[in-house]
MINUMAR-708194 format. One record per residue (C-alpha): x negated, y negated, z; residue number from 1; residue in one letter. Coordinates in steps of 0.05 Angstrom, whole numbers, padded with zeros to 5 digits. Each point is the difference from the previous one (the first is absolute). Example, Ala and Ser with C-alpha at 12.3 -4.5 7.8 and 13.67 -1.06 7.14 Angstrom:
REM residues 2
LUMNU       X       Y       Z  seq  type
LUMNU  -00246   00090   00156    1     A
LUMNU  -00027  -00069  -00013    2     S
REM end
This chain:
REM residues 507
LUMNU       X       Y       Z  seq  type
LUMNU   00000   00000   00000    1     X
LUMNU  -00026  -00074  -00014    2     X
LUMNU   00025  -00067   00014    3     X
LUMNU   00030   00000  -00074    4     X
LUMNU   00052   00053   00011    5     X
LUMNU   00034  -00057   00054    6     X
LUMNU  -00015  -00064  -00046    7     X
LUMNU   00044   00036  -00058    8     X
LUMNU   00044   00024   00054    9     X
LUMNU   00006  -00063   00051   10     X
LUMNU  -00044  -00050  -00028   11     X
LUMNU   00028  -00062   00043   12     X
LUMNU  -00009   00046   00068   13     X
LUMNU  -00059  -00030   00040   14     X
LUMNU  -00068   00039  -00012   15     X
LUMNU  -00027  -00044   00057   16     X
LUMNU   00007  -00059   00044   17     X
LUMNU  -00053  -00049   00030   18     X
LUMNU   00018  -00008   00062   19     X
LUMNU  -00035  -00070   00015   20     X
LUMNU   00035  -00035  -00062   21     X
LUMNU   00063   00041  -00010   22     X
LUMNU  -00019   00012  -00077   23     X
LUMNU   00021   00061  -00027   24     X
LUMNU  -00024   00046  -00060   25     X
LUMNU   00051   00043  -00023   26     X
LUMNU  -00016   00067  -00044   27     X
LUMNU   00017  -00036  -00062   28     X
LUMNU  -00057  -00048   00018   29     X
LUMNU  -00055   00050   00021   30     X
LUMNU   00012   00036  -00047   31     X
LUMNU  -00010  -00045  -00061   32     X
LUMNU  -00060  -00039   00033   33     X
LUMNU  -00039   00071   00012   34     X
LUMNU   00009   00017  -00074   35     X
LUMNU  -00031  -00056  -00019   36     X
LUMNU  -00051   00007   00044   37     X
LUMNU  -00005   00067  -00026   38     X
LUMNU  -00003  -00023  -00080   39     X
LUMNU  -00051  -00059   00028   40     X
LUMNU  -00051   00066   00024   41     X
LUMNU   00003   00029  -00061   42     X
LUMNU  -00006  -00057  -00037   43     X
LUMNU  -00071  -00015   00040   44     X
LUMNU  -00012   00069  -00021   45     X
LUMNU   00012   00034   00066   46     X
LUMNU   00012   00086   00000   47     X
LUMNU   00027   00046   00045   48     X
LUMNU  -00051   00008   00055   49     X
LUMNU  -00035  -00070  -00009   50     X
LUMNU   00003  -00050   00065   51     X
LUMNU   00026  -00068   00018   52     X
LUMNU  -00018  -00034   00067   53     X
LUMNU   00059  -00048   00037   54     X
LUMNU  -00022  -00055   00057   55     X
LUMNU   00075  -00009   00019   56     X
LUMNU   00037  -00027   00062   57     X
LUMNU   00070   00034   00002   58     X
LUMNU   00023  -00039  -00059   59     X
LUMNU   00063  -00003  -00041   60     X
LUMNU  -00043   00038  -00055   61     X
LUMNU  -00040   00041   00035   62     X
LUMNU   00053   00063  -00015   63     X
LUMNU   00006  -00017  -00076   64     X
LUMNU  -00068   00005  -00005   65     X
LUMNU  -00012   00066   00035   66     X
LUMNU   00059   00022  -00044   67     X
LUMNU  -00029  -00024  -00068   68     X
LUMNU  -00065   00039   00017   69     X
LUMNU   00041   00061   00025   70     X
LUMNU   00035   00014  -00067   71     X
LUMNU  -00070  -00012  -00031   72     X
LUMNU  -00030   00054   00027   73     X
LUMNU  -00055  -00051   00041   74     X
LUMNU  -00036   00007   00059   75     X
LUMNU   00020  -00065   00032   76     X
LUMNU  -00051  -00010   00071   77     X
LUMNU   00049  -00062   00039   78     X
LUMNU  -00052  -00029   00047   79     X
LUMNU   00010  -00036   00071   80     X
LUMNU   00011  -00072  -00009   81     X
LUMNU  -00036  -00005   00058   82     X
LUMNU  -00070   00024  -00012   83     X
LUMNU  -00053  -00053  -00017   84     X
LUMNU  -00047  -00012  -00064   85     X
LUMNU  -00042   00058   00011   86     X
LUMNU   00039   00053   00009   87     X
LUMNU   00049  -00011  -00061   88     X
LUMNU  -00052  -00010  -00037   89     X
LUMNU  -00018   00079   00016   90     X
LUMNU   00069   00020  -00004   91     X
LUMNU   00003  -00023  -00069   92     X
LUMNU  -00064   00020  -00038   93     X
LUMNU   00006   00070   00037   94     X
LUMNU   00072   00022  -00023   95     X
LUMNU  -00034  -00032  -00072   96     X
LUMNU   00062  -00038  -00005   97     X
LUMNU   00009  -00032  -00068   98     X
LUMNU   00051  -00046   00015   99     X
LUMNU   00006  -00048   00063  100     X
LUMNU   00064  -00033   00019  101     X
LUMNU   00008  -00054   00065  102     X
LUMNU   00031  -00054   00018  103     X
LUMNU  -00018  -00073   00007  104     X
LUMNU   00021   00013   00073  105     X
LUMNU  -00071   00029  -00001  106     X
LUMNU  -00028  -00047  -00037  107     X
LUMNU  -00059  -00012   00054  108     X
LUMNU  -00023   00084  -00009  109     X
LUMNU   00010   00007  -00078  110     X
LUMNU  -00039  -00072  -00010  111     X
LUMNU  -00063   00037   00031  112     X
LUMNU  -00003   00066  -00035  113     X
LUMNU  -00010  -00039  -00064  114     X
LUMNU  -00053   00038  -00037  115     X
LUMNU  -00005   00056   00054  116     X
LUMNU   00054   00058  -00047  117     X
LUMNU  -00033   00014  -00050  118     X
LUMNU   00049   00060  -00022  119     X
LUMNU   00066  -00045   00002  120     X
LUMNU   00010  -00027  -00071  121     X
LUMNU   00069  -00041   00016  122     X
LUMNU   00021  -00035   00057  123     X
LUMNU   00060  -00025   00019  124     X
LUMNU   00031  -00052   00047  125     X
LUMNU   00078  -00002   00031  126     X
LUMNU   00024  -00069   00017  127     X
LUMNU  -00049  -00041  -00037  128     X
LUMNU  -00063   00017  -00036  129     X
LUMNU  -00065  -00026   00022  130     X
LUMNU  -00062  -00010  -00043  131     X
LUMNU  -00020   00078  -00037  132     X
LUMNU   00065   00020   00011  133     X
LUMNU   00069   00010  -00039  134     X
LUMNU   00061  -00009   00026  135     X
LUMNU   00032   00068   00013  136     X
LUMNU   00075  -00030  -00006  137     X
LUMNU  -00021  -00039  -00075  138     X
LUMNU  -00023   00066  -00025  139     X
LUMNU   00037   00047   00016  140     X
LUMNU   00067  -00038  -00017  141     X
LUMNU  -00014   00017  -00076  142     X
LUMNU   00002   00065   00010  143     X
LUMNU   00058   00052  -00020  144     X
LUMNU   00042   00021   00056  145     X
LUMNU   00005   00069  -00030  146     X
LUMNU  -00034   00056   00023  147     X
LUMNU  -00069   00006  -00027  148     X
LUMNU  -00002   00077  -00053  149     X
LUMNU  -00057   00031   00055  150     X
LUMNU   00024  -00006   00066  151     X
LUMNU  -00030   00043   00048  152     X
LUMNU   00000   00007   00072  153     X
LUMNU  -00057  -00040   00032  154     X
LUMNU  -00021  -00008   00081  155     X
LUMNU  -00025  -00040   00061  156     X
LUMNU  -00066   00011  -00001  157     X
LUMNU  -00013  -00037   00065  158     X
LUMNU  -00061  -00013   00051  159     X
LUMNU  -00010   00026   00072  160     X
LUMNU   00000  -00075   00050  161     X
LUMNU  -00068   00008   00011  162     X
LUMNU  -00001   00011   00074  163     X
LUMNU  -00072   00030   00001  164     X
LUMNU  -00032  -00028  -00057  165     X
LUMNU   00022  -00007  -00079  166     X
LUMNU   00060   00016  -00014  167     X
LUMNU   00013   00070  -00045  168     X
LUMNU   00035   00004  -00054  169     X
LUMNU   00047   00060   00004  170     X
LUMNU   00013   00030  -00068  171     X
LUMNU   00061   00050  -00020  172     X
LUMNU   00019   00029  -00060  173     X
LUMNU   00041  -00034  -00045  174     X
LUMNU   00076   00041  -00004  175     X
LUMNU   00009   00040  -00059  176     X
LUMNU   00051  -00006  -00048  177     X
LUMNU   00040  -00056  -00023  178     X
LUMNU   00019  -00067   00038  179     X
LUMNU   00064   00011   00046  180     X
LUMNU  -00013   00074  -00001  181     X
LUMNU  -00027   00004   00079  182     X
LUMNU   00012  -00041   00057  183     X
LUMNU  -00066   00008   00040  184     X
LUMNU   00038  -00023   00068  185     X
LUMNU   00073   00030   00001  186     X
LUMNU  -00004   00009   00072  187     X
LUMNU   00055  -00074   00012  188     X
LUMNU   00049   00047  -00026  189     X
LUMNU  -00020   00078   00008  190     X
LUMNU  -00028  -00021   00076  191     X
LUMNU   00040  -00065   00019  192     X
LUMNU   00053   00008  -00031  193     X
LUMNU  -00001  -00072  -00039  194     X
LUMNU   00053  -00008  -00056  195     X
LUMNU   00005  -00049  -00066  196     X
LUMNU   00042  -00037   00061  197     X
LUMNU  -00054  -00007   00048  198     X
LUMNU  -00037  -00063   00018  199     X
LUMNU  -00078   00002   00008  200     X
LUMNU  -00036  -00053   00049  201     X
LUMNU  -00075   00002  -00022  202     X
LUMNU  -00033  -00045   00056  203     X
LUMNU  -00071   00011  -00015  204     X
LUMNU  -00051  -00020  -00054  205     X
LUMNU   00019   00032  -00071  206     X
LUMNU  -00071   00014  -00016  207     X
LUMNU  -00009   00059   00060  208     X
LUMNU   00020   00068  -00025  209     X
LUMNU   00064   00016   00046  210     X
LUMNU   00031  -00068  -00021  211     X
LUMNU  -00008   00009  -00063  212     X
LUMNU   00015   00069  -00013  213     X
LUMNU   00066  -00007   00038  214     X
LUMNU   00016  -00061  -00035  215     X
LUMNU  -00018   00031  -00064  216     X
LUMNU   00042   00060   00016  217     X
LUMNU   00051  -00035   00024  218     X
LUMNU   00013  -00042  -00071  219     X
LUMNU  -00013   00064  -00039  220     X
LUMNU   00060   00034   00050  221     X
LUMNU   00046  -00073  -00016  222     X
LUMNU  -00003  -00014   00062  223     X
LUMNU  -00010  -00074   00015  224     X
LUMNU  -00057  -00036   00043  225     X
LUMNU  -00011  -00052   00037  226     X
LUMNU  -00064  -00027   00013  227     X
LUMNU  -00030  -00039   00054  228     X
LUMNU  -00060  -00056  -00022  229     X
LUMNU  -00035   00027   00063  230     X
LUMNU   00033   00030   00070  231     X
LUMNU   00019  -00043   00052  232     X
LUMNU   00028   00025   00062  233     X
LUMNU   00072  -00025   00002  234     X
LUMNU   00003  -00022  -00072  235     X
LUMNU  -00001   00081  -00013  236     X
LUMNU   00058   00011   00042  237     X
LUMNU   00038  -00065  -00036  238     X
LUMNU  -00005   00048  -00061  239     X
LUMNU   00023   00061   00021  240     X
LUMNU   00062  -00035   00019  241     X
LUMNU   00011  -00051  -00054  242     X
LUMNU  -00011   00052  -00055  243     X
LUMNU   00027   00058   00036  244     X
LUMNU  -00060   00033  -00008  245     X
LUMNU   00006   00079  -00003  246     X
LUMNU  -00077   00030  -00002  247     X
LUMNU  -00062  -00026   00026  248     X
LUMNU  -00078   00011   00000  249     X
LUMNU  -00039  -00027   00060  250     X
LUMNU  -00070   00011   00035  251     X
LUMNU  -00003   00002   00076  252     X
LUMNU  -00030  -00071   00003  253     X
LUMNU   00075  -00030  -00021  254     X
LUMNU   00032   00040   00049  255     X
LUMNU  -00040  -00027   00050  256     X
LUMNU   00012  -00076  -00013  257     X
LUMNU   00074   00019  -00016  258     X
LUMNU  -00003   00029   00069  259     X
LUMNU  -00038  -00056   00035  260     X
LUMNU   00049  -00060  -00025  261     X
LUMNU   00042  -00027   00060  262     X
LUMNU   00066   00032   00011  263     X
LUMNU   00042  -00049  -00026  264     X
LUMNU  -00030  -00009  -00068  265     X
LUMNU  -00016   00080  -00008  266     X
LUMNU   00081   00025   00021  267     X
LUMNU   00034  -00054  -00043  268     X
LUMNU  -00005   00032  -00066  269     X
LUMNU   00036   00055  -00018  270     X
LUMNU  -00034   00066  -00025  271     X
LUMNU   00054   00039   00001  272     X
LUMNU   00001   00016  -00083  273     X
LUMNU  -00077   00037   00005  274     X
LUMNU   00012   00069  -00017  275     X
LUMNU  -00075   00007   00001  276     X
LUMNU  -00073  -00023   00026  277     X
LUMNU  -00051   00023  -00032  278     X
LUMNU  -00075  -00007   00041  279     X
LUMNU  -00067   00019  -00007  280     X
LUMNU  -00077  -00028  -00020  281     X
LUMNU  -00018  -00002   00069  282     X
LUMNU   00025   00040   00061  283     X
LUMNU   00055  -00017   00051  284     X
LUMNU  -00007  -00009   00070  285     X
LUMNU   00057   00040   00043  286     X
LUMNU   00033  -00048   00024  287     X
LUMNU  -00004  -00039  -00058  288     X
LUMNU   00039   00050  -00032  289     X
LUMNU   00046   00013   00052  290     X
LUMNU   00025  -00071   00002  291     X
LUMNU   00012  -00003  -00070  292     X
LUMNU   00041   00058   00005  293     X
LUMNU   00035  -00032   00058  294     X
LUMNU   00009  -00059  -00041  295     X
LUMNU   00020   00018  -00074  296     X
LUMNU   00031   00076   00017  297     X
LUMNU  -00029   00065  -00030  298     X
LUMNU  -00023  -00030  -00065  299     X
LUMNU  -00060  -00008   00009  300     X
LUMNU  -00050   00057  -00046  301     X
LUMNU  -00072   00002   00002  302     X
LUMNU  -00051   00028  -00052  303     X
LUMNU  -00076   00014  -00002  304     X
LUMNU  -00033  -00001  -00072  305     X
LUMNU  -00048  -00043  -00033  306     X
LUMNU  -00016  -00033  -00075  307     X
LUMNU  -00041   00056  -00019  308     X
LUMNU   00076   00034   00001  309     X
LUMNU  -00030   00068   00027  310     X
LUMNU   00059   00022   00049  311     X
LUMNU   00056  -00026   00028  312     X
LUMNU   00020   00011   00079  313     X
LUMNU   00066  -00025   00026  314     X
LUMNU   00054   00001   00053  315     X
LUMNU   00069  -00034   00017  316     X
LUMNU   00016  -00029   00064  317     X
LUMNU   00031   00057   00032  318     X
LUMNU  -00058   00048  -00019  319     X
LUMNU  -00049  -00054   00024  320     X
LUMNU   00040  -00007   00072  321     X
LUMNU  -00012   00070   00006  322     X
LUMNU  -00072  -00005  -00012  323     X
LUMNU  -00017  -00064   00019  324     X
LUMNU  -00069  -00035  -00024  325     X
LUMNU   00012   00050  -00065  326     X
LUMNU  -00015  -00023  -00072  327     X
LUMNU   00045   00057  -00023  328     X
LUMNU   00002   00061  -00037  329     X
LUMNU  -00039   00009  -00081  330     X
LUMNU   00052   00000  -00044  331     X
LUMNU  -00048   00004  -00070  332     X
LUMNU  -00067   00034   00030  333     X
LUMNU  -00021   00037   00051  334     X
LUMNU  -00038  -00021   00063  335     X
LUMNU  -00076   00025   00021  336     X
LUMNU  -00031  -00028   00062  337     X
LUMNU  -00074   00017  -00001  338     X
LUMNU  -00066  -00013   00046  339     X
LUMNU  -00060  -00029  -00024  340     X
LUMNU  -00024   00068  -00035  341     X
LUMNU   00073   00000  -00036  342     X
LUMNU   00025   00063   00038  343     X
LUMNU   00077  -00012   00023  344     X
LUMNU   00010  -00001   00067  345     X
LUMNU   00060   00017   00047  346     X
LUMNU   00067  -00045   00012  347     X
LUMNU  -00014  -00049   00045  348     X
LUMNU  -00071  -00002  -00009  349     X
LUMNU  -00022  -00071  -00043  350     X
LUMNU  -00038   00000  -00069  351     X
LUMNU  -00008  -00031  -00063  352     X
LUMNU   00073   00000  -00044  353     X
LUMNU  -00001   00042  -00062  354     X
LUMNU   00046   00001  -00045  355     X
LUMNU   00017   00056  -00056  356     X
LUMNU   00045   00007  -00049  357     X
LUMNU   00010  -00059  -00015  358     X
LUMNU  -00012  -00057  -00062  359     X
LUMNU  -00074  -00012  -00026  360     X
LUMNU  -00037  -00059   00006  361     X
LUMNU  -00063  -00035  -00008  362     X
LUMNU  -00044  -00051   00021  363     X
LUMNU  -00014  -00041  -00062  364     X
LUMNU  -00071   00002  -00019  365     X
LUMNU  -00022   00019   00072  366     X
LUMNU  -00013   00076  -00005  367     X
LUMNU  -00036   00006   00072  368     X
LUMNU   00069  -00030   00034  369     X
LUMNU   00039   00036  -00052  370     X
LUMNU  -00045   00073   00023  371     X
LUMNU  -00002  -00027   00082  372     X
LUMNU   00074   00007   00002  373     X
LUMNU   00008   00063  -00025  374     X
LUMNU   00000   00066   00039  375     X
LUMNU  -00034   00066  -00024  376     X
LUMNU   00063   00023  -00018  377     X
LUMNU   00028  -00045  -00037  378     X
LUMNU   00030  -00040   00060  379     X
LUMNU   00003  -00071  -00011  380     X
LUMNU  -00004  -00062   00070  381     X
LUMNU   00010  -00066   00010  382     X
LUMNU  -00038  -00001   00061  383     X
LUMNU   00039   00000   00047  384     X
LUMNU   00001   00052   00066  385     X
LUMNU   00057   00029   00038  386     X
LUMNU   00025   00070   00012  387     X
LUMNU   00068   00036  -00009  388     X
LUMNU   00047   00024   00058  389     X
LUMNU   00032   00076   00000  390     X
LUMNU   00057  -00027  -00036  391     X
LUMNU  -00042  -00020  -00064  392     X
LUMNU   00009  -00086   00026  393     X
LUMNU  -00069  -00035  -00027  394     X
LUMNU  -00020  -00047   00049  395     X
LUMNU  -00052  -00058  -00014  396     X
LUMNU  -00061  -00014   00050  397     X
LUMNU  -00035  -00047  -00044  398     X
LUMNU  -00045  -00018  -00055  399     X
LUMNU  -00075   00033  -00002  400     X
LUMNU  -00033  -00058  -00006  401     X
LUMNU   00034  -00035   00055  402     X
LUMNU  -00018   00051   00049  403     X
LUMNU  -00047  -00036   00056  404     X
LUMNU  -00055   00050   00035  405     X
LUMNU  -00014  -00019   00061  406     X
LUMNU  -00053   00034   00051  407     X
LUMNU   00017   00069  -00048  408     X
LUMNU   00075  -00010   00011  409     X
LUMNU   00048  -00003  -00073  410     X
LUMNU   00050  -00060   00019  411     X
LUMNU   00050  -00024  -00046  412     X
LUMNU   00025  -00064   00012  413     X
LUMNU   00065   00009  -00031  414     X
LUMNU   00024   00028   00059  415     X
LUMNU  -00021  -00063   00053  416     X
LUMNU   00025  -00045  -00067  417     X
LUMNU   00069   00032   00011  418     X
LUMNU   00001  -00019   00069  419     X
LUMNU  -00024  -00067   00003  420     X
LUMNU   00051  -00025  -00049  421     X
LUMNU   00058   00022   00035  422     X
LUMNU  -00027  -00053   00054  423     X
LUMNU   00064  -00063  -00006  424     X
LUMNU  -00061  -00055  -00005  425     X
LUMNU  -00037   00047  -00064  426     X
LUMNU   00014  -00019  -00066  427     X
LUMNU  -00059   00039  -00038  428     X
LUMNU  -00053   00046   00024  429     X
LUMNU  -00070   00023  -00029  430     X
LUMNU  -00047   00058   00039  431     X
LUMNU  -00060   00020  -00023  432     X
LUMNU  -00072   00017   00021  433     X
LUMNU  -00056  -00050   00013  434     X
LUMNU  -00074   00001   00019  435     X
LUMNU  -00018   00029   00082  436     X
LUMNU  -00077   00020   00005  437     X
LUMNU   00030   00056   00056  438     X
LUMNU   00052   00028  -00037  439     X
LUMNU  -00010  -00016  -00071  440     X
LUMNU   00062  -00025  -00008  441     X
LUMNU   00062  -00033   00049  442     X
LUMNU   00073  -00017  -00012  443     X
LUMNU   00024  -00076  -00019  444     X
LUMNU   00068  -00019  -00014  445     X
LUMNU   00012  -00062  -00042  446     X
LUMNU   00060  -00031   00016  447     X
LUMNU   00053  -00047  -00028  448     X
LUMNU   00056  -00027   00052  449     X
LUMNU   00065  -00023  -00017  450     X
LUMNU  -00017  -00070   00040  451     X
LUMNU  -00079  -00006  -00014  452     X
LUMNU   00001  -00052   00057  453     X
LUMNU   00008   00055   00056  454     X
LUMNU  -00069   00027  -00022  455     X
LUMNU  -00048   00004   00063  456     X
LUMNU  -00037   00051   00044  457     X
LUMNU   00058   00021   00045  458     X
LUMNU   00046   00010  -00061  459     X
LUMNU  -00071   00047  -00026  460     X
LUMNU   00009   00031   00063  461     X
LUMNU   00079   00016   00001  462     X
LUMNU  -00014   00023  -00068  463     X
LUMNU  -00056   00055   00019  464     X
LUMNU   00035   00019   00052  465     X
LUMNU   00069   00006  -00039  466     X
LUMNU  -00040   00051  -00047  467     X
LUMNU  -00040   00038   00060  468     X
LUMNU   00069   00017   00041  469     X
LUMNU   00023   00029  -00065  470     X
LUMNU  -00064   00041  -00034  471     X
LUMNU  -00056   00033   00017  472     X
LUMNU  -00063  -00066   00026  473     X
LUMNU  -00048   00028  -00052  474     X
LUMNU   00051  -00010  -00051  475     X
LUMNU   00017  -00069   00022  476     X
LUMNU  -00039  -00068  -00020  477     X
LUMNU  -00054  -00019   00043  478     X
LUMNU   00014  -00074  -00015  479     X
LUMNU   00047  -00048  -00044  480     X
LUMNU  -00005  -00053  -00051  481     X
LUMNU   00052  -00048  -00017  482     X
LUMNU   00009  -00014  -00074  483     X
LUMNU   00056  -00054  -00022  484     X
LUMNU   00010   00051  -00059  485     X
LUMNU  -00026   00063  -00020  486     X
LUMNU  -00026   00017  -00071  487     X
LUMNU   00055   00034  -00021  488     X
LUMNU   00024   00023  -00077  489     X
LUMNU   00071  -00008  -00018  490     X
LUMNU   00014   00072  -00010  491     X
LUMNU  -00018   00009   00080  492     X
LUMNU  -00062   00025  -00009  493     X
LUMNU  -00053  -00030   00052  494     X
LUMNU  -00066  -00026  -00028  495     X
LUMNU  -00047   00025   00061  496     X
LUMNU  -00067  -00002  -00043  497     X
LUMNU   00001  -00068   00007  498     X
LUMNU   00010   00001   00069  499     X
LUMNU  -00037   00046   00017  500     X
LUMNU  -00067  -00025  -00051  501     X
LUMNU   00005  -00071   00045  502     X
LUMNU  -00018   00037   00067  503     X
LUMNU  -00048   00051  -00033  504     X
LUMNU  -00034  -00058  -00033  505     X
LUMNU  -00026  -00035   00066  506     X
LUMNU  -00026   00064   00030  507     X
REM end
């Protein structure tokens, strides 16, 4: 199925909503803009399997343009808005992309990488068009708004945040067949039950993979979306109830400062039209979770997978109250928890996450990442550890990397992390390891406070002593840092490198 089958059908129904300006594209819209984006690709010579690069906020074209280079059978590599000269500039000479579209909303980025993409032979501007490039609005409006004679499916080809260095690119195989003959993410309607009826609220950046291949899915499926600029708090729950929104994706970080707005602003919208909440990127703290619950009913599911689209773990509400801190159950692969020598190891016992069975993936041009993440038999990881229960519940301890060793003792600090935020003066919270001559390495928490003004050593105090009456004292920081914000991505995901590189450096 493809958007076109609903823009014959329906073509004045809404494909998608902006939430901040209320402007909708309907299906009649999308659908003629991505064909010409489509006949514009070909037209620059573009084949099935070539690559475009897009620096895009969650703009009103962002969608026709991941469309366009769908039916074109294109790798199309959508890159955070937020990352500086640097590492674009990577991003876009290592996918090889040919063709690079923006905005003049990042006007200040583009300006600098002048000279520095050698590979990209057209560029292209929305909003304006600054000096080298063309106006991507002028050009394509020439363009038939028939389907081009090749389509073929295309795909994200999209790059890890970068948490621990450059970012990967993670590589699939393009679908076979014809365009519209597979939907590579039917699980809104075989999993959540999402109709042609539902409503979609996409809070989060488009250029992240679960955004966009829910959003993607979801305008394939005729369902319609809404999309946030960026999430705020109480503007998120202002659209749920204006647009009577039906499904959801979230990350834990929006649940939090959902959670943490006062009373009066949080319980004055109505939620009572979500059918479901999707979450994952990051994992939940319990009672987190079991507010949310409290809050918005049994909707709420949760899902473990990644971009490299190896596996796919899940659970609903009900499943996850029965097994509570759970990521779920695989639903496409099968799960392998290993030791360091890659032998499995008991239930309950923790490892590295394997996953079998499930889609293949690579890491574009990288073939000692691509090889370090795959198991002698054929197992593929993320890198992340956890361990399984009895019932066959995977459960999440934490990343590798982000393990601290301290005087010969493993410590994750996910689990002092999920304490410390449930703390009513926390807004944000960052453990990790840093220099101790004795030990090697100790525990610091980073904080961010809901009223930065309350920072001082009794509040570090309250706060150690808040995570020491709750966890083991080796597993709890040894001291605290105040932070008026922490470096956080959009899609939830915590940049610690850079926290942690500032108190490395000045050992």
């Amino acid at each position: 199925m493809t958007p076109r089958e609903f823009a014959e059908s329906s073509p004045s129904k809404p494909a998608y909503i902006m939430a901040d300006s209320g402007e909708v594209v309907t299906y009649g819209e999308m659908e003629a803009r991505a064909n010409q984006g489509a006949h514009l690709f070909r037209k620059l010579g573009l084949r099935s399997g070539d690559h475009i690069a897009i620096l895009l906020e969650n703009h009103r074209e962002f969608l026709t343009i991941c469309w366009a280079a769908q039916r074109a059978g294109l790798y199309y590599t959508a890159i955070s808005w937020r990352l500086q000269v640097e590492e674009v500039e990577y991003i876009v000479n290592n996918c090889e992309a040919r063709v690079f579209i923006t905005s003049v909303a990042r006007l200040d980025v583009v300006t600098a990488l002048a000279g520095k993409l050698p590979q990209v032979t057209d560029y292209f501007m929305l909003d304006g068009a600054a000096d080298g490039f063309k106006s991507w609005e002028t050009v394509t409006s020439t363009e038939s708004t028939a389907p081009i004679i090749d389509e073929a499916e295309g795909a994200a080809m999209l790059y890890s945040s970068g948490t621990t260095g450059f970012p990967k690119g993670i590589k699939r195989p393009l679908p076979e067949g014809q365009y519209g003959d597979s939907d590579p993410l039917p699980l809104l309607s075989a999993l959540y039950g999402a109709t042609s009826e539902s409503i979609y609220l996409s809070p989060a950046p488009l250029y992240h993979a679960a955004p966009l291949g829910f959003t993607m899915s979801c305008l394939r499926n005729g369902i319609a979306v809404v999309v946030m600029p960026h999430f705020e708090a109480e503007f998120a729950l202002e659209c749920i109830e204006r647009y009577q929104i039906t499904h959801s994706q979230w990350v834990p970080t929006m649940f939090v400062r959902m959670l943490k707005l006062p009373d009066e602003v949080r319980l004055r919208h109505d939620v009572s039209s979500l059918q479901v909440a999707i979450h994952a990127a990051a994992p939940c703290p319990v009672p987190i979770k079991e507010q949310m619950i409290e809050w918005w009913g049994p909707v709420i599911h949760e899902y473990y997978a990644g971009t490299e689209g190896n596996g796919f773990v899940q659970l609903n509400s009900e499943e996850w109250l029965a097994h509570k801190g759970s990521v779920g159950k695989p639903l496409t692969c099968e799960i392998h928890i290993c030791d360091d020598e890659g032998n499995e190891v008991p239930a309950g016992e923790p490892g590295t996450i394997y996953m079998g069975g499930g889609g293949e993936f690579e890491y574009y041009k990288d073939e000692d990442k691509t090889n370090g993440s795959r198991h002698p038999q054929g197992w593929t990881t993320l890198g992340d550890v956890g361990y399984v229960d009895d019932d066959g519940f995977l459960y999440l301890t934490d990343r590798q990397h982000f393990m601290i060793i301290s005087g010969g003792v493993n410590i994750y600090p996910q689990e002092s992390e999920n304490i410390l935020i449930t703390h009513d003066k926390v807004m944000d919270v960052a453990v990790f390891g840093i220099p101790n001559e004795e030990f090697g390495e100790e525990v610091k928490a980073v904080v961010q406070l809901k009223d930065r003004s309350q920072a001082d050593a009794m509040l570090e105090v309250e706060l150690l002593e808040f995570c020491r009456d709750r966890l083991s004292h080796v597993k709890c920081p040894r001291s605290v840092d105040f932070r008026d914000e922490l470096p956080r991505h959009p899609t939830g995901k915590l940049y610690k490198r850079l926290l942690k590189d500032e108190y490395w450096q000045k050992s």
